[in-house]
C-alpha positions as CSV (number, residue, x, y, z in Angstrom):
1,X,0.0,0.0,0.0
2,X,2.7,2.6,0.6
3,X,4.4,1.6,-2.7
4,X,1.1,2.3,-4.3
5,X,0.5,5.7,-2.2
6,X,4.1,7.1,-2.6
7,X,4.0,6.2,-6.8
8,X,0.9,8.0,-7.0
9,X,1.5,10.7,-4.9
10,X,5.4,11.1,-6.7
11,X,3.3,10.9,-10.6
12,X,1.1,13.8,-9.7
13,X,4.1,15.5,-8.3
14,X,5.5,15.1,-11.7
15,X,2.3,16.2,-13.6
16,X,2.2,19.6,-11.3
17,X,6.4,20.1,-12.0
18,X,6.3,19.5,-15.7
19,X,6.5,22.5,-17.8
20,X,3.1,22.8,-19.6
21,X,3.8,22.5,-23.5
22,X,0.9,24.8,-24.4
23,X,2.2,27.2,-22.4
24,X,5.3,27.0,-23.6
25,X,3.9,27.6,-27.1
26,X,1.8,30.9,-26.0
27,X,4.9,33.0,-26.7
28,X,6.2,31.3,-29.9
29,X,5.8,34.4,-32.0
30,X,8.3,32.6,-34.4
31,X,5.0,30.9,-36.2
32,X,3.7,34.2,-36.9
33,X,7.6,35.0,-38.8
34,X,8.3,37.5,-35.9
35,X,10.8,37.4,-33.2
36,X,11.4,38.9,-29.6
37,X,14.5,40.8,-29.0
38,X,15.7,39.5,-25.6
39,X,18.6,41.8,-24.0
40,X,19.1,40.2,-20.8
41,X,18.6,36.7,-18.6
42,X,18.4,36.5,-14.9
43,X,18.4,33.6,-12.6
44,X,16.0,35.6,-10.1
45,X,12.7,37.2,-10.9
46,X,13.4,40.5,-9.1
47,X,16.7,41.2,-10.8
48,X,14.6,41.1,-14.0
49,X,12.0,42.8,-13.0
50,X,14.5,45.2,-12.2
51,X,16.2,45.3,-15.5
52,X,12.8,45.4,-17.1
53,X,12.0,48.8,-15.2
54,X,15.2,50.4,-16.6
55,X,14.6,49.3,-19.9
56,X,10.6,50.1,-20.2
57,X,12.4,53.6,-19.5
58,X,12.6,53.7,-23.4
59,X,11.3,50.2,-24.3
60,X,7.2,50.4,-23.7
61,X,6.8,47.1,-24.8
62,X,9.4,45.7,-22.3
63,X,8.1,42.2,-20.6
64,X,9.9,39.4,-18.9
65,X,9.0,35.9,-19.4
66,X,10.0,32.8,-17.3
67,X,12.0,30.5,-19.8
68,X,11.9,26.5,-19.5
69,X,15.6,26.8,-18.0
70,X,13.9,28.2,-14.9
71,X,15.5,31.5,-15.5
72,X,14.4,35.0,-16.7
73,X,14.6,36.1,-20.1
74,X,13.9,40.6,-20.2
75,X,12.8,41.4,-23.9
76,X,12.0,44.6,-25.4
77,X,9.2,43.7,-27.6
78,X,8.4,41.7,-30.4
79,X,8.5,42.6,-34.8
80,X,8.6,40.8,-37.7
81,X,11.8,38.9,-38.2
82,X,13.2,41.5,-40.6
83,X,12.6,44.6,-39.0
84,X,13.6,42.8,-35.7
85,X,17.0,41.8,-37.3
86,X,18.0,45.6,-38.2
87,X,16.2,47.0,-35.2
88,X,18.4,44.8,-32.8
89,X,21.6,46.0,-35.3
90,X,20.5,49.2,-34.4
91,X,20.2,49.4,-31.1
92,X,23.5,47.7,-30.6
93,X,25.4,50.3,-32.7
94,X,23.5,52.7,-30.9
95,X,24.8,50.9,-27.3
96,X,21.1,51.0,-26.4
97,X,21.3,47.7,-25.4
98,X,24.1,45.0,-24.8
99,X,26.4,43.4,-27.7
100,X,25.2,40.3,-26.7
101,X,21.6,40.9,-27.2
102,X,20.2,38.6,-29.8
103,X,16.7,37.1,-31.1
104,X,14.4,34.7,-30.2
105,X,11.2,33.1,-31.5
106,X,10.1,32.9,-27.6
107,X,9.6,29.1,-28.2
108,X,11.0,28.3,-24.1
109,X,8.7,31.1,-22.7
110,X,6.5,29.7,-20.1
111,X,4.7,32.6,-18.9
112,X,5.0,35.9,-18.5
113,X,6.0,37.6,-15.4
114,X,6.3,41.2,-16.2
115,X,4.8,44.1,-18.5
């Protein structure tokens, strides 16, 4: 009986831990031929939240999503994949945001914790 009780109590353990793949598919703006330019990643949600606030400064479409690493990705918005490709070219020349910046279709997004 305890077998039975601890494998069902460790499966719906498993169930409530696993990342939800719709959810993980809400962000995906790479089916619609966009992509989100993400500037920064933090391991903890306020340090994020906290980069988001500098950037939503001059970025109003600023948002931070919770990626399936566990950590936090800060974007500054989302355009179609061309005009996101010479908008994040841009804004590096411009030293708007970091070198390393790059973009992303949002496919590991989870959910979205700030915007």
């Amino acid at each position: 009986m305890f077998k039975t009780l601890f494998g069902s109590l460790l499966a719906l353990f498993m169930l409530a831990a696993a990342p939800d793949a719709a959810s993980a598919q809400e962000f995906d703006v790479k089916r619609y031929g966009s992509r989100w330019i993400q500037v920064s990643s933090h391991a903890y949600e306020a340090d994020a939240r906290a980069s988001a606030r500098r950037y939503s400064r001059r970025f109003a479409d600023t948002r931070v999503f919770l990626s399936t690493s566990g950590y936090f990705a800060v974007v500054i918005g989302s355009a179609p994949t061309r005009i996101a490709r010479v908008r994040l070219v841009r804004l590096r020349d411009d030293g708007a945001i970091p070198y390393d910046a790059y973009l992303t279709g949002g496919t590991r997004y989870l959910r979205e914790v700030f915007f």
